[in-house]
C-alpha positions as a printed Julia matrix, in Angstrom:
170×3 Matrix{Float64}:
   0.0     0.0     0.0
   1.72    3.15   -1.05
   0.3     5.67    1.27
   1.16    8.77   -0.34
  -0.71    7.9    -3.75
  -3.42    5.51   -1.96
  -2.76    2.5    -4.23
  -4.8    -0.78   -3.19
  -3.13   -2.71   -5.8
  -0.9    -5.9    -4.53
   2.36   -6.66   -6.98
   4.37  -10.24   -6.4
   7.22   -9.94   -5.49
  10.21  -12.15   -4.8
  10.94  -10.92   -1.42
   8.59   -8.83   -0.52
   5.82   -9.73    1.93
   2.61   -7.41    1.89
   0.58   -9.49    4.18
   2.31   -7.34    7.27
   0.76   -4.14    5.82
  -1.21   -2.41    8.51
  -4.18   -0.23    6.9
  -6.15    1.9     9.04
  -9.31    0.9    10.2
 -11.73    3.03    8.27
  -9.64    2.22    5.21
 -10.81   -1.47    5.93
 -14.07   -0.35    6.68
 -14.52    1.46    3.79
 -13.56   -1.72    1.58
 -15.83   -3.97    3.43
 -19.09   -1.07    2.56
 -17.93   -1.41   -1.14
 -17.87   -5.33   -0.97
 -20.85   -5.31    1.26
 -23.39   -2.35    0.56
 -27.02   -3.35    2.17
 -24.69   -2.56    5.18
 -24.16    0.8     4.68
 -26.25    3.75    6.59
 -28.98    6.05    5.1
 -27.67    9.13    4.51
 -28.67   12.21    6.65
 -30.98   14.41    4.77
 -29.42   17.63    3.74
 -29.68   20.83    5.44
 -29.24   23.61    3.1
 -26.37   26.51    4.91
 -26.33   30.0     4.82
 -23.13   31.16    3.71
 -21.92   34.9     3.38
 -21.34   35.81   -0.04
 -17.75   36.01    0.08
 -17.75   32.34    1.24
 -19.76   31.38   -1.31
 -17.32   32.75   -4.05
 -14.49   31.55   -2.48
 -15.76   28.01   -2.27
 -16.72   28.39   -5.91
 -13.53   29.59   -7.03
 -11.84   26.92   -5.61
 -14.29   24.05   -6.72
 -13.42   25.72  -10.45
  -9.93   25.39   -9.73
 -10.41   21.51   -8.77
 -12.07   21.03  -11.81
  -9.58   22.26  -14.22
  -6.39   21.17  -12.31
  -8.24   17.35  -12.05
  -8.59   17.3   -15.73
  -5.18   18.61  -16.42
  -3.18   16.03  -13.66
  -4.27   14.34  -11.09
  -1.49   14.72   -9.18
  -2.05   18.08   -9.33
  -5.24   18.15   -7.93
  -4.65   15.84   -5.57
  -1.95   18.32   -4.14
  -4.13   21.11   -3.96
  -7.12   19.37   -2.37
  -4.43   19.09    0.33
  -5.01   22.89    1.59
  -8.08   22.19    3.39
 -10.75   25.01    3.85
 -12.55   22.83    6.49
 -16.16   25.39    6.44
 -18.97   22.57    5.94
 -19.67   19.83    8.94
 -20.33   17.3     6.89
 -19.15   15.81    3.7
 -22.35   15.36    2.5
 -22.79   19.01    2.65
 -19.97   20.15    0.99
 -21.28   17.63   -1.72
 -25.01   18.87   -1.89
 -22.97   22.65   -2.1
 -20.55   21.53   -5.22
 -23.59   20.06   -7.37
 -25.87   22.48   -6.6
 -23.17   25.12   -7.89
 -22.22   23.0   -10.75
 -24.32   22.49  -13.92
 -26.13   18.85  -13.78
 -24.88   18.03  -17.46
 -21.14   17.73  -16.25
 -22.18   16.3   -12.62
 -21.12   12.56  -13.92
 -18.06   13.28  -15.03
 -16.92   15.59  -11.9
 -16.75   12.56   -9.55
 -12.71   13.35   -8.39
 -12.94   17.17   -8.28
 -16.3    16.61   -6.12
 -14.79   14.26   -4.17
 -11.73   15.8    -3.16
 -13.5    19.31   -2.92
 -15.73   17.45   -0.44
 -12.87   16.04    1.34
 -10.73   19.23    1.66
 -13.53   21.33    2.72
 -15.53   19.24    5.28
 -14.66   18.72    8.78
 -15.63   15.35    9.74
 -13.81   14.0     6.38
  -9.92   13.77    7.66
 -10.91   11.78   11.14
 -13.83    9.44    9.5
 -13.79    9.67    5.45
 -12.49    7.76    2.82
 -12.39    8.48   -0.8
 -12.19    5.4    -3.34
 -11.03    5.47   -6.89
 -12.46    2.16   -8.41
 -12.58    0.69  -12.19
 -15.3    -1.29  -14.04
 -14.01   -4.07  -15.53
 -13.31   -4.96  -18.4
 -14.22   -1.23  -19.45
 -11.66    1.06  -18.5
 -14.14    3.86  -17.07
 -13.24    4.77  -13.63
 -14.96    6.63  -10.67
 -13.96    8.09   -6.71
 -16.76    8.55   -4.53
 -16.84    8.87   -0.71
 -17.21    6.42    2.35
 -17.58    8.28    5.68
 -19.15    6.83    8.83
 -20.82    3.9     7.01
 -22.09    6.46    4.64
 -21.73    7.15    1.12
 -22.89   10.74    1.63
 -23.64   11.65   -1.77
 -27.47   10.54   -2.64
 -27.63   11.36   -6.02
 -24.22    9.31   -6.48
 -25.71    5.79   -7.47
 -22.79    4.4    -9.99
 -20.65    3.8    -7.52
 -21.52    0.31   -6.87
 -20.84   -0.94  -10.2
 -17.14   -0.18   -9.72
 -13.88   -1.9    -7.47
 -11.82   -0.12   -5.56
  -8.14    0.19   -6.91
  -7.03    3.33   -5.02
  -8.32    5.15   -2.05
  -7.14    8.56   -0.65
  -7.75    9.28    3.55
């Protein structure tokens, strides 16, 4: 498990041993939700926030930076999701806030920049969340959505399930 870029993937080796690998326990508990998801919680019903306008702006600035830096490298993006701008108390807050500032066309193919703008500005995400890069195979479409609390806090996110986890960023 390479920590730094989240990779789930196991390599042989000839010496190497990665049954020793400690992962953290909402790691594992976000893998078991994706292999088992009747087990998974409802998620809260959203309460819409009042921001202040300059908030508001900010947040959307930085969303439209996430976008375009996500679509140019992902390394990138992932870097600046790093600065966190913890402001919502929830994830699934900070996701309702992204797609209802977003237009709906685009929504399905924003799943990283949402994910990591929901990560980087939610408060509960760095001590409970998970977010999971998976692949359906034998396509090679790929999608990252959110595990946090035995949630997947984005309702309107219902693709998810069709894909396995490869990578996964906490």
């Amino acid at each position: 498990m390479n920590s730094f870029l989240g990779l789930l993937l196991e390599f042989e080796g000839v010496n190497q041993n990665y049954n020793n690998a400690i992962l953290p326990q909402k790691l594992c508990e976000a893998i078991d939700y994706c292999n088992n998801p009747y087990r998974l919680n409802k998620c809260n019903s959203i309460v819409k926030e009042n921001r202040s306008i300059f908030v508001r702006k900010l947040l959307n600035v930085y969303s439209s930076v996430l976008i375009k830096t996500n679509t140019f490298n992902f390394w990138l993006g992932r870097s600046l999701a790093g600065f966190r701008l913890p402001c919502f108390a929830e994830t699934s807050q900070a996701i309702n806030f992204f797609r209802c500032n977003k237009s709906g066309d685009i929504q399905n193919n924003l799943c990283l920049p949402r994910s990591l703008f929901a990560a980087s500005t939610s408060k509960s995400f760095k001590k409970n969340g998970v977010i999971l890069i998976g692949v359906s195979l034998p396509s090679n479409l790929m999608h990252a959505w959110i595990i946090e609390n035995g949630t997947q806090p984005d309702p309107l996110d219902n693709i998810w399930i069709n894909f396995q986890p490869v990578a996964a960023i906490y």
